[in-house]
C-alpha angles and dihedrals in degrees: 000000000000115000125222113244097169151353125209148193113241130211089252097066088221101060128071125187122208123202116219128203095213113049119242095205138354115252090315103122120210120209123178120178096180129006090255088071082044103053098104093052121085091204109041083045100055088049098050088058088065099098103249106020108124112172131024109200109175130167128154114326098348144076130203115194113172120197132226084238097249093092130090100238093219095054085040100053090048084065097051107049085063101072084032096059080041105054113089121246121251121284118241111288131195117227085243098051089056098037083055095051098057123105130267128188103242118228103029120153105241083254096051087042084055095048099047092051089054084053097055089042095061091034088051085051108041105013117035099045086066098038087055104046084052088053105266144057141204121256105199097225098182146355118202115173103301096349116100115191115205127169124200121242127202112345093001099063090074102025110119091210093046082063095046124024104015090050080052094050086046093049098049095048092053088051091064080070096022114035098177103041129117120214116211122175119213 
């Protein structure tokens, strides 16, 4: 049963994170747009059936839920906090387990495969630290030639920055390795 530690206001005003004391899961992230993706998940599910929550977006020892807007965020996260106290905490992992689980992109040339792994490594050092203490996080979908697909996750789905000026910054930063690249979020 994760405890909550803190709950905190996000840069998109729809969306709050929770930080948690126990993990719900180990570096697995969970990221639900509608309650038919999340249908599988207790928790996500049990959330979605909370009127105006509109995105569940977990990993580790935090919890992103963004609103429709129609909520009062006091009232909301009440409700919340119930099905959170009452979701297990994440069983004991092994590193490899985890490092296995992780995405890959399928059908990448050995050279493509090399390149997209530069990229996450500079976008795990110097993006996604930041994404995820504001509530949300970034999943790479696909890299063709210089076009590197990325898609939000939690806070910053529906973030309006998180669409202009942090795709720029991100974009900017992936073009010291990769000069050429675009970067498009989908």
């Amino acid at each position: 049963m994760p405890k909550i530690a803190d709950i905190e206001d996000t840069p998109n005003p729809n969306a709050v994170k929770f930080t948690l004391h126990e993990p719900l899961t180990w570096g697995i992230t969970h990221s639900y747009e509608n309650a038919i993706q999340a249908q599988d998940d207790k928790l996500a599910s049990t959330l979605f059936d909370i009127e105006h929550v509109s995105n569940v977006f977990y990993v580790d020892r935090w919890l992103t839920v963004t609103q429709d807007g129609g909520a009062d965020w006091p009232e909301l996260v009440r409700l919340i906090a119930v099905p959170l106290r009452a979701a297990p905490a994440a069983a004991a992992q092994s590193a490899a387990s985890v490092f296995a689980a992780r995405a890959t992109i399928a059908d990448l040339s050995d050279e493509d495969q090399a390149r997209l792994e530069e990229i996450n490594v500079l976008l795990d050092e110097r993006i996604r630290p930041s994404l995820q203490s504001d509530g949300g996080d970034l999943h790479v979908v696909g890299l063709a030639g210089n076009y590197l697909s990325i898609h939000y996750q939690g806070a910053c789905g529906s973030c309006p920055s998180s669409i202009s000026g942090t795709l720029k910054g991100i974009e900017n930063l992936v073009r010291t390795i990769e000069p050429d690249i675009e970067v498009v979020a989908v």
